[in-house]
Structures are given as structure tokens and as C-alpha cells.
C-alpha positions in Angstrom: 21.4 31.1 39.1 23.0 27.8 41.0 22.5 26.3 37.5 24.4 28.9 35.0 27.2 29.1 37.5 27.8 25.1 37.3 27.2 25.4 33.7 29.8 28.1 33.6 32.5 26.2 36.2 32.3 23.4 32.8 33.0 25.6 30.6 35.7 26.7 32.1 37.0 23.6 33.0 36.6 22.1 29.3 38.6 25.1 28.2 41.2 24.6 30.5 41.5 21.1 29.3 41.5 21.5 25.7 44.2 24.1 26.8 46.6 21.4 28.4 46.0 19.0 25.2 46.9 21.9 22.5 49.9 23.0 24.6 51.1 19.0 25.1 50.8 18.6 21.5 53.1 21.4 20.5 55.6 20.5 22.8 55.0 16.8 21.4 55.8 18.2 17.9 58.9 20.5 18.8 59.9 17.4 20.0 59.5 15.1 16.5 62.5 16.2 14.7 61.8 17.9 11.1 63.8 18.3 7.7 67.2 20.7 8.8 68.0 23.2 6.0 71.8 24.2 5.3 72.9 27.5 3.5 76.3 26.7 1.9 78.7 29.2 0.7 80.9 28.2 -1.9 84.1 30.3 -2.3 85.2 32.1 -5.5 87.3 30.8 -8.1 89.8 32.2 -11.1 87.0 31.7 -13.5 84.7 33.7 -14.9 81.5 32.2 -13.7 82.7 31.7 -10.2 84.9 34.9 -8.9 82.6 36.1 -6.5 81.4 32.5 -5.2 78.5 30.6 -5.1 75.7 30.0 -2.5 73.3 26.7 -2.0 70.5 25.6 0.3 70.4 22.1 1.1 67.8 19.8 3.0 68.3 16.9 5.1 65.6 14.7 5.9 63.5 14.3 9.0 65.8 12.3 11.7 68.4 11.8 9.2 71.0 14.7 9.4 73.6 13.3 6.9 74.9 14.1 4.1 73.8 11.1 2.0 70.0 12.1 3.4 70.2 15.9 2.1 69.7 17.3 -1.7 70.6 20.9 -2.2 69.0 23.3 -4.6 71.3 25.7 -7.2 70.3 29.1 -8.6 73.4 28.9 -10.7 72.2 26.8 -13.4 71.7 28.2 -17.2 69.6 26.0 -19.4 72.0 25.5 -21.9 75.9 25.3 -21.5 77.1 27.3 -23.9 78.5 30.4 -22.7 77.7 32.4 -25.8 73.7 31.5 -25.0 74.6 32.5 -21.7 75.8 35.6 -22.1 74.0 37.2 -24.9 70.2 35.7 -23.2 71.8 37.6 -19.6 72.5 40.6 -21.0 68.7 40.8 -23.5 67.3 40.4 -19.8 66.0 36.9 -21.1 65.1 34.2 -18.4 67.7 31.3 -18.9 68.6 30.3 -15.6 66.6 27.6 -14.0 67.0 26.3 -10.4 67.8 22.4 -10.2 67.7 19.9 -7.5 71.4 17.7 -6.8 72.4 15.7 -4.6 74.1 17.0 -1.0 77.2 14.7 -1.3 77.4 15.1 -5.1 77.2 19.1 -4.6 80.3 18.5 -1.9 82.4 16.7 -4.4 82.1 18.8 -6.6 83.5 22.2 -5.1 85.7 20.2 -3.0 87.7 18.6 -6.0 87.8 22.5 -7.3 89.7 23.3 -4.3 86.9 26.0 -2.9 86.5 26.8 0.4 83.3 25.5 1.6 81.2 26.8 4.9 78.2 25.8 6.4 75.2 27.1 8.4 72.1 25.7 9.8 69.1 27.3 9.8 67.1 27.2 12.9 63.9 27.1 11.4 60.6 25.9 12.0 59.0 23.1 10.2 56.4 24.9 8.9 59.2 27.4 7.5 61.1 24.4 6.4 58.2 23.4 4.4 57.2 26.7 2.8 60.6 27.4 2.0 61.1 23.9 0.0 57.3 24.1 -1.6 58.3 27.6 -3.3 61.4 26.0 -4.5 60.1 22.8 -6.0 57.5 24.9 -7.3 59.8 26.1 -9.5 62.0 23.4 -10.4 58.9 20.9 -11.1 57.4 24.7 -13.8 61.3 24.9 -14.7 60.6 28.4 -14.1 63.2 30.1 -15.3 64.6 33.6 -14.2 66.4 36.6 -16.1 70.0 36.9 -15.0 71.9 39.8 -13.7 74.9 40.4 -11.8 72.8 42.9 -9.3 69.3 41.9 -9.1 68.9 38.2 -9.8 71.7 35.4 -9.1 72.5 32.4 -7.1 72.5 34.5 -3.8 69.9 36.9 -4.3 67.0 33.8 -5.1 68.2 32.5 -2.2 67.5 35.3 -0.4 64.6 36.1 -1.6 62.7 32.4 -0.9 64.8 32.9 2.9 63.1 35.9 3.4 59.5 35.0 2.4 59.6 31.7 4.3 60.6 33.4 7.3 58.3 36.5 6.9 60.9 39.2 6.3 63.2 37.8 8.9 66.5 38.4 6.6 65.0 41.7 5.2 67.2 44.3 7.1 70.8 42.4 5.9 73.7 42.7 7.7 74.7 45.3 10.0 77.9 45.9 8.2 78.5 45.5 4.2 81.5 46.1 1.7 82.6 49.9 1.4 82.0 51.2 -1.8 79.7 50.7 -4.5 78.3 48.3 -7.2 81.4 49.4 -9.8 84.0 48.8 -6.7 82.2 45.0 -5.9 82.2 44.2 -9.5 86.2 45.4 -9.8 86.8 43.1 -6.1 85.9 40.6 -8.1 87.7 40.6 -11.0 90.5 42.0 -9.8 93.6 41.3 -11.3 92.2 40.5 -14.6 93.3 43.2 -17.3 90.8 42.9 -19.6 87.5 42.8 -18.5 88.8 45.7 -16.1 89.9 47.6 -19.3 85.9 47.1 -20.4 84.3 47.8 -17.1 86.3 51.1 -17.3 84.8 51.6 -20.9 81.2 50.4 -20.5 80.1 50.3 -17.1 77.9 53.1 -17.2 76.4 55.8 -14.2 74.0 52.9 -12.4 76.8 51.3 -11.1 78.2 54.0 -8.5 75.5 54.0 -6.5 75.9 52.3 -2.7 73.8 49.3 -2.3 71.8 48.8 0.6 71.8 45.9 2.8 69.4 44.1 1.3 71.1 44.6 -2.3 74.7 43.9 -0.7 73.4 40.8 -0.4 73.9 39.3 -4.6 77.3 38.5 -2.9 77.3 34.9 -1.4 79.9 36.1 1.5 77.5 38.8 2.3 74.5 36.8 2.5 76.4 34.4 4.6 77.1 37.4 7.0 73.9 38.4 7.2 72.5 35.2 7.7 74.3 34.5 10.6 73.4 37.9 12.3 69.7 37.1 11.3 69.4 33.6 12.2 72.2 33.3 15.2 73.9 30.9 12.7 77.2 31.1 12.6 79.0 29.4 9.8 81.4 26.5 9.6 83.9 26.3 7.5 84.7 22.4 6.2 87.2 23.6 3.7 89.9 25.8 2.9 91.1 27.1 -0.3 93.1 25.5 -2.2 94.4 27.7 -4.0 97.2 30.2 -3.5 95.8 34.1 -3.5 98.3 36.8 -4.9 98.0 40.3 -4.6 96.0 42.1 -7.6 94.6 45.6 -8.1 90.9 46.1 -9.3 92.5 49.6 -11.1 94.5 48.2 -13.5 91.6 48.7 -16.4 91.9 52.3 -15.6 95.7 52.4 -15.7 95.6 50.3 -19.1 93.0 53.7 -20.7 95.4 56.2 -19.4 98.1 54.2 -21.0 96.5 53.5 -24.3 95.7 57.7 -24.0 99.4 58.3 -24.1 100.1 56.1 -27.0 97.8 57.8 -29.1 99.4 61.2 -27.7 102.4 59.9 -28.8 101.2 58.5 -32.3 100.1 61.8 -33.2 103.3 63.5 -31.9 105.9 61.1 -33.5 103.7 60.7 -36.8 104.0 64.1 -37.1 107.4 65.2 -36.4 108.3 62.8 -39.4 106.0 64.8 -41.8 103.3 62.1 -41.5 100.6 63.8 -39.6 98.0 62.6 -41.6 98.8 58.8 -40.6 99.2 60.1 -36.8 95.5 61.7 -37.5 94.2 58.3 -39.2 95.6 56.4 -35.9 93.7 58.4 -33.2 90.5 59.3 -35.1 90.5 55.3 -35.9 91.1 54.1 -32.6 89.0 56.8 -30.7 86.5 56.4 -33.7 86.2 52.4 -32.9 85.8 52.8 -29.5 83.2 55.0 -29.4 81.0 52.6 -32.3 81.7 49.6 -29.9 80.3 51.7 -26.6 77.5 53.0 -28.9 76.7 49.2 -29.9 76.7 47.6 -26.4 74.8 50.1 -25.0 72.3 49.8 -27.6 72.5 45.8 -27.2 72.6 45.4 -23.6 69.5 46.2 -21.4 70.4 46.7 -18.2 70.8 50.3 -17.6 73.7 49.9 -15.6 75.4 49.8 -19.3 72.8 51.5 -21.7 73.1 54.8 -19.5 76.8 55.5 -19.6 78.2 58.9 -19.8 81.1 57.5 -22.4 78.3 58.1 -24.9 78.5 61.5 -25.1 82.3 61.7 -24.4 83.7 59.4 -26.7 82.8 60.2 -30.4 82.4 58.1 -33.9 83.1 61.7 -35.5 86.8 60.9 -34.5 86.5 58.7 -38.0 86.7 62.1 -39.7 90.1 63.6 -38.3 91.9 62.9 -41.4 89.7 64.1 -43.8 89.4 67.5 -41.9 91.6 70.9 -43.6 93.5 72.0 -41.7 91.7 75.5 -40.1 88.6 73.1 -39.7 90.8 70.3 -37.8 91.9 73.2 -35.4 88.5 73.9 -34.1 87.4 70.5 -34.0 90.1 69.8 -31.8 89.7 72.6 -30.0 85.6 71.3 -29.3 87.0 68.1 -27.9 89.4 69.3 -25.7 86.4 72.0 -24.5 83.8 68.6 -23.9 86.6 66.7 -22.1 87.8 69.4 -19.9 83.9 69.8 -19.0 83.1 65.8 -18.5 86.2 66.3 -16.0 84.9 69.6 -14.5 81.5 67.8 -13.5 83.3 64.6 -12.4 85.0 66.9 -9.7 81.9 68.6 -8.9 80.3 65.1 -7.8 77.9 66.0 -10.5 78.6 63.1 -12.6 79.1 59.8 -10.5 80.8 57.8 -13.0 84.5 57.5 -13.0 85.4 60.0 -16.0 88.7 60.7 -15.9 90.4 58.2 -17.6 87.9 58.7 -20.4 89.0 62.5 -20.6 92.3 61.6 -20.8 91.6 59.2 -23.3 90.4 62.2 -25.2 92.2 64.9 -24.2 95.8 63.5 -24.8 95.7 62.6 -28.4 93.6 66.2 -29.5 96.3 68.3 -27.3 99.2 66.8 -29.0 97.4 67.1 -32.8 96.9 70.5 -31.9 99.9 71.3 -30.3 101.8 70.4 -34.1 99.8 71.9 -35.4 100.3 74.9 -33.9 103.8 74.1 -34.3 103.5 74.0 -38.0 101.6 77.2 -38.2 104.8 78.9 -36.3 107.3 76.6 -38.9 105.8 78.2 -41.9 105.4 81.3 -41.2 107.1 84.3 -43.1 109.7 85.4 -41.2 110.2 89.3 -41.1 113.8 89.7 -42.1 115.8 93.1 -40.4 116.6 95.7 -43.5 120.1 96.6 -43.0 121.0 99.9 -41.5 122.2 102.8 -43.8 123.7 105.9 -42.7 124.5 109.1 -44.9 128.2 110.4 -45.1 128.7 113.1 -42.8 129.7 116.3 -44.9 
């Protein structure tokens, strides 16, 4: 018995001492400084590419924590510059952009001499984060592994946030506390507010996917919500090294609406004015070819684009290539086909109302509604105009005898 328990008091004491060496070499590699990583968030820009900013992680190099040390890594990179092959591979959901690997102080330059306001935030993480984090990413670059874009799911923020997350084991996973009111359709619309015409098309083709509320996690495709949520995650707060240049003036991200409702009153008036001059037929040929157009061109991006948040759009059942046929339509036949429209539009708005349909429908009805009441107001008009009019027989009275 004397024996064991000396053999177990060496134990214990070899245990104890292993214990002391693992716990002085951790401390001894806290203390070796490791490669810093550095989220920057880039601020937007009037063009197209660039309204709703940028994001960028960048590395500096063990012990040296300067710029000229550091390389960053971009998400925002298409394989080919040409904007046509940009656009038409994002919208087939074919992978195009690749991630690259630039240098810190070139990366500065660059969005400095665009006059962007740049901030920065360090990452408190570990080295073994650090280097799990940078492994995925040159992973990628070395396979130029290439992803799909799309304005949601997969841009220069949202990779970012995804290699953050796995590196740090779900750390960024809940988001931010607090994101943007509003849904996808009132993001995309902060963004390019102001600008008439790709408003005017959102209000067209944006279909039903893109009123729904994003969560946190989602809200994050936006570089200035990532950087909020970042901060609340990490306790990193951000630091801004440069202001906009650029002076801001106040725009409205409803002006694509307002430009439907106007173009909805035009063709109300074409049909009126066209008519009133004995030219109803060209007033006819105006809306149905206008209305007619419109409806091909939604019918054609919806069937070209595959991201649902287009294909499924509730404009597709509104809007109407049998508008082409107004012209060619007698006249009895144009009354109830008018009459059919003006029935569909007044539902689309009915279940707009009812928060059964979520997409914003009423300038569409309008768009509808407007022209077909005015056409069928003249012709209702006309149908008064040449009608016989019952004339009064004049009164005869016999002589009194």
C-alpha cells in the first residue's frame, strides 16, 4: 500500500507539471503576436456597381501592422470586364465572380482617389481563426473558384460574411440587433434612389420575392449592415479614415412609381384626345401598343432571368400582350374586353389592399385601368352621340263646336 500511494503522489505530481508547461506555453503564444485581419467598408458611389458600397478583409502580417505589410481580399471581382458579360452571366445565375488578392495600400488608393468614405475595424481574432479564415479564402483564389452573383444571396458582403462566420464558428450568425426597416424591394429602391430609370423598371419587374423582410443574417448583403453587425459581434467598433467626398442631395426611391402613374395618364389621355378628334382607332393603336410592349418585355425577362425574385411577378398576369389586339376589335367586342380589364385591375387592386398580394400593384392597375376607362368612356359617349333621338309630335287640338 506505502508503494501505490508514492507511485500515485508521482503521478500527480507529473500531472501537475505538465499542467504548468501547457498553461506557460499558451500564455507564451498569446504573447507572440499573429497576422491582424481588418474588415473595411467602402462607401457607395453614383455608379451602378457601387451604390450600396463595398466591403473587404484585409491581412497584415505577424508583427507588422502596416499598411504596406497587409493584402486585402475582394468579392467584387467579375472575371471579365465587360458589363454586358456581367450582367446577362448574374442574372442566368452563372458563377462569374471570382475573389482576388490586392494589395492593402493599393486597395486604399484606389477608393480614396474615388472620394468614398472609408472605415475600418479590427477583428479580435485568434490565430487559429486568423488562419482558417485566410486558408478558405486562398482556397479559393489559388481554384479561382468562382461564385453566381445576386444582389440578395451572394455579393461582396455576404462571402465575407459567410468565411467570418465559419472561421469564428457561428460567431456573426445572429447579425445585428437592429437592421433597415422595410424590405428587400425598399433596400434595393435606398439604393438607387434618385435614379428614374432603373426605378421605373424595379416598379415593372421586381416581382413578389422581393417584399419580404430579411432577417438579420440576410440584412447583412449590405456592406453598412455587416459593418454594424460586426461591431456588435466582435466589440469592434469602426473607424472611419475618410469622408465622402462627394456632395449627397435629397432623392426619393418612389419616383419609378410616380413615372407609371404618369405614363398611365398619358395613355388616358391618348385615348381621350385621339378620340374626340374622330381618331379613336389611332388612340386604340397607342394604348394596346404601348400596354401590348410592356407586357412582351415583362413576359421576356421573366422568362430570361432566374432569380425568382423576377420570374414570379404578379405583372404577368396583370399586364397583357392581348392589348396588341385593341384596334382590331368591333366595336361591341371592344366594349367587353374593356370591360374584362377594368374587372382584372380592380381585382389585382382589391387583393393588394387585402395584404393578399405583397407586391406593390397599384401603379400597375392604374397603368391599366386609366387608358380602358377612358376608351370606354368614348365609347360610351359615342353610343349616346348616335343614337336616334325621339323627336316630340306636335300637339293638335280639334275646334271646339
Amino acid at each position: 500500500m506505502p508503494r501505490l500511494e508514492s507511485l500515485f503522489g508521482v503521478l500527480c505530481s507529473l500531472v501537475a507539471v505538465v499542467a504548468v508547461i501547457l498553461g506557460l506555453t499558451r500564455e507564451a503564444r498569446a504573447d507572440v503576436p499573429h497576422r491582424t485581419v481588418d474588415l473595411y467598408t467602402i462607401g457607395p458611389s453614383g455608379e451602378l456597381p457601387s451604390r450600396f458600397g463595398h466591403s473587404l478583409l484585409c491581412v497584415r502580417e505577424a508583427g507588422k501592422d502596416t499598411p504596406e505589410s497587409g493584402h486585402c481580399y475582394d468579392y467584387g471581382v467579375p472575371d471579365r470586364e465587360d458589363m454586358t458579360h456581367v450582367i446577362w452571366n448574374a442574372v442566368r445565375n452563372t458563377p462569374s465572380f471570382i475573389p482576388v488578392r490586392i494589395e492593402e495600400p493599393r486597395m486604399y488608393e484606389f477608393f480614396k482617389g474615388q472620394g468614398r468614405q472609408i472605415e475600418r475595424q479590427r477583428l479580435p481574432l485568434s490565430a487559429e481563426e486568423v488562419d482558417k479564415l485566410e486558408f478558405a479564402i486562398e482556397d479559393e483564389i489559388r481554384e479561382r473558384r468562382a461564385y453566381a452573383y445576386h444582389p440578395y444571396w451572394a455579393n461582396c458582403a455576404t462571402q465575407i460574411r459567410d468565411h467570418l462566420d465559419a472561421a469564428t464558428n457561428g460567431r456573426l450568425r445572429e447579425g445585428p440587433s437592429e437592421i433597415p426597416r422595410g424590405g428587400f424591394r425598399d433596400y434595393m429602391e435606398d439604393g438607387h434612389s434618385g435614379r428614374v430609370g432603373i426605378l421605373t423598371a424595379m416598379a415593372l419587374y421586381l416581382g413578389e420575392g422581393n417584399d419580404r423582410v430579411p432577417t438579420p443574417w440576410e440584412a447583412m448583403l449590405l456592406p453598412f449592415v455587416l459593418r454594424d453587425a460586426v461591431a456588435e459581434r466582435f466589440s469592434a467598433p469602426p473607424e472611419k479614415l475618410e469622408e465622402r467626398l462627394a456632395v449627397i442631395l435629397p432623392t426619393s426611391r418612389a419616383v419609378g412609381r410616380v413615372v407609371v402613374f404618369m405614363l398611365a395618364f398619358l395613355l388616358f389621355l391618348a385615348g381621350r384626345i385621339t378620340a374626340r378628334r374622330n381618331k379613336l382607332r389611332t388612340g386604340l393603336m397607342i394604348v394596346g401598343g404601348v400596354l401590348g410592349a410592356l407586357a412582351l418585355s415583362i413576359e421576356l425577362t421573366s422568362a430570361l432571368v432566374k432569380w425568382s425574385e423576377i420570374s414570379h411577378n404578379w405583372a404577368l398576369l396583370l399586364i397583357l400582350p392581348t392589348d396588341f389586339a385593341l384596334p382590331y376589335l368591333s366595336e361591341k367586342r371592344l366594349a367587353l374586353y374593356l370591360r374584362v380589364r377594368l374587372a382584372m385591375a380592380g381585382l389585382f387592386a382589391a387583393l393588394e389592399i387585402a395584404n393578399v398580394i405583397h407586391q406593390p400593384m397599384l401603379p400597375l392597375v392604374a397603368l391599366v385601368a386609366l387608358p380602358m376607362a377612358g376608351i370606354l368612356s368614348t365609347l360610351k359617349e359615342r353610343s349616346r352621340a348616335d343614337a336616334p333621338t325621339a323627336t316630340a309630335s306636335p300637339a293638335t287640338s280639334s275646334p271646339r263646336t
